[in-house]
C-alpha positions as CSV (number, residue, x, y, z in Angstrom):
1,X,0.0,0.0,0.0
2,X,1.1,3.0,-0.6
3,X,1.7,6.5,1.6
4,X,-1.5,8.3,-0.4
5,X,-3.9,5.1,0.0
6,X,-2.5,4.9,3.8
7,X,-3.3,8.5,4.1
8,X,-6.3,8.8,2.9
9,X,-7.6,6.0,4.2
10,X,-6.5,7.4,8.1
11,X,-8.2,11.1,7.2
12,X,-11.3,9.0,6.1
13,X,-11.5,7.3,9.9
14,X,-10.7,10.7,11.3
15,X,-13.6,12.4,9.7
16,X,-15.6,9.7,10.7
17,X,-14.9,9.3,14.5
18,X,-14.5,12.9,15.5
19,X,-18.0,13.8,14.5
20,X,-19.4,11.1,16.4
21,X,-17.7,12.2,19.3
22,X,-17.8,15.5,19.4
23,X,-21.7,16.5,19.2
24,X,-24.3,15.0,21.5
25,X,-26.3,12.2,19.8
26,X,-29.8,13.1,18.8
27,X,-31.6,11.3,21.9
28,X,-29.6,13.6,24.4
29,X,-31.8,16.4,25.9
30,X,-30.3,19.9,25.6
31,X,-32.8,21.6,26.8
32,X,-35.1,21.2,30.0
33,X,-38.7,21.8,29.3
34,X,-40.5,24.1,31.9
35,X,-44.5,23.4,31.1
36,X,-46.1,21.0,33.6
37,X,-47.5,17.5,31.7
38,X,-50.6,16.2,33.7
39,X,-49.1,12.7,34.8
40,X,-51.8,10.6,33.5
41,X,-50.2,11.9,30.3
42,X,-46.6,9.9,30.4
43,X,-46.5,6.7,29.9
44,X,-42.9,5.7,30.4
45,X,-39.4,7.7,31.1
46,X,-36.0,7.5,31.5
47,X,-33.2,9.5,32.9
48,X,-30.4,10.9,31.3
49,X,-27.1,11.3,32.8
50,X,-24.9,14.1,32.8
51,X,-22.3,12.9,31.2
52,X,-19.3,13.2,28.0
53,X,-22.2,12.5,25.5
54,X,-25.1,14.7,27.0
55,X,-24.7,17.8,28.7
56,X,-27.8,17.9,31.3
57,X,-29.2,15.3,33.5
58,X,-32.7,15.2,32.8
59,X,-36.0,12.8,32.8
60,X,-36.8,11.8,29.5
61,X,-40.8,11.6,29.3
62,X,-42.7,9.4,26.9
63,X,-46.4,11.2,26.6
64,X,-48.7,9.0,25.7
65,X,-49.1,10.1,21.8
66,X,-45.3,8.9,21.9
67,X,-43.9,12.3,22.3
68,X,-40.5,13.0,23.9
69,X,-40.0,15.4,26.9
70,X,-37.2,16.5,28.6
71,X,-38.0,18.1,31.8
72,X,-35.9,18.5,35.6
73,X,-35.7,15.2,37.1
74,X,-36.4,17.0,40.8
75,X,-39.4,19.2,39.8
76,X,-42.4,18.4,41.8
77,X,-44.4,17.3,39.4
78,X,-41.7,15.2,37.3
79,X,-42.0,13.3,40.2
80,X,-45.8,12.8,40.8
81,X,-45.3,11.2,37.0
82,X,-42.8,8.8,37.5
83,X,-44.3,7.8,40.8
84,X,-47.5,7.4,38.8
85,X,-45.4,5.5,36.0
86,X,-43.7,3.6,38.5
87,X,-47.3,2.4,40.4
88,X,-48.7,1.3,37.4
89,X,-45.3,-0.8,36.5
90,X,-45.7,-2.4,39.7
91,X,-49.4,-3.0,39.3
92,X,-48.9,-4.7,35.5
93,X,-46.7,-7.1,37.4
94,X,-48.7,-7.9,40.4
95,X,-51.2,-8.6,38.0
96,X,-54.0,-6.0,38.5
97,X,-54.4,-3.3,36.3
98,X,-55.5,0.4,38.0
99,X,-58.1,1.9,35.6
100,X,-61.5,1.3,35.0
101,X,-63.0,-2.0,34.3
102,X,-64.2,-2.7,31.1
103,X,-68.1,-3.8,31.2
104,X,-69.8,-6.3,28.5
105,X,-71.9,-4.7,25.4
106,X,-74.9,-4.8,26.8
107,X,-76.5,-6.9,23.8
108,X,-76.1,-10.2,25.3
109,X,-78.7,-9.4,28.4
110,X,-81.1,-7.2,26.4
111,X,-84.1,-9.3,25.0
112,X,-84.4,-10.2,22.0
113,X,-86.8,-8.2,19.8
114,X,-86.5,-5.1,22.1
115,X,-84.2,-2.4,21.1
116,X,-82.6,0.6,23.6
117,X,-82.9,4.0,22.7
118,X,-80.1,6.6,23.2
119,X,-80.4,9.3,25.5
120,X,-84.2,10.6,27.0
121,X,-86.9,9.5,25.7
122,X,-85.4,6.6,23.0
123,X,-84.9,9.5,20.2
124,X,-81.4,9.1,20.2
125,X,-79.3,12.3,20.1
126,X,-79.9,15.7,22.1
127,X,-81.6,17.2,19.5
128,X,-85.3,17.3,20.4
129,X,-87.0,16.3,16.4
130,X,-88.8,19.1,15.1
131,X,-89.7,22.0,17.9
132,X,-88.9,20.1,20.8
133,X,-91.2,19.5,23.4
134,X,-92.7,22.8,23.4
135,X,-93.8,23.0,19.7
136,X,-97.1,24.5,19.2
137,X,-97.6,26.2,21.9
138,X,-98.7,29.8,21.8
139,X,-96.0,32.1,24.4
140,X,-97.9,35.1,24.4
141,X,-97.1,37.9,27.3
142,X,-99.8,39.0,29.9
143,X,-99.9,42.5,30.2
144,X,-99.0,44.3,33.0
């Protein structure tokens, strides 16, 4: 090989590795956000070290509609969410599940032949058909 291949070759590598090292990766947080998520919101998180590759120690905060968040790890309400994440960790594993319980259809105990209105009154919808229950009527003024 000769000294131009050889040279080459090390700039190539060079160009390659300093990059890398030398600017955060694109999952590092730079920035700390300071808007409060409700924590029913966050589904997961992680936290970031301070460190050679990212600047700022932060929690990492997976919203629900998979959206990333970086916010201060000691912040009250940082917290309250991964205490909330945490419980319903725990919970998956011991096998119940916090959250409302999820009732049948309803079609299998209704009688055959029979069907259920919506709402009041079996119309279905707020709407009240044509003039609602007070159509017709006359609203006249007494005098005074």
């Amino acid at each position: 090989m000769n000294v131009f291949t050889f040279s080459v070759c090390c700039l190539m590598a060079l160009y390659l590795i300093i990059p890398a090292e030398s600017a955060p990766p694109k999952a590092c947080c730079l920035v700390l956000s300071s808007m409060p998520l409700k924590p029913n919101r966050v589904k997961d998180y992680h936290i970031q070290q301070k460190g050679t590759l990212c600047p700022i120690q932060a929690a990492v905060l997976l919203t629900v509609k998979d959206r990333r968040v970086c916010a201060d790890p000691n912040s009250p309400w940082v917290i309250d969410a991964m205490t909330k994440v945490n419980n319903k960790k725990e919970a998956a594993k011991a096998g119940t599940v916090s959250g409302p319980t999820i009732a049948p259809s309803g079609g299998e105990n209704r009688p055959s032949g029979k069907r259920r209105g919506k709402g009041r009154g079996g119309r279905g919808g707020k709407g009240r058909g044509k003039g609602g229950r007070r159509a017709g009527r006359q609203h006249t003024q007494q005098p005074s």
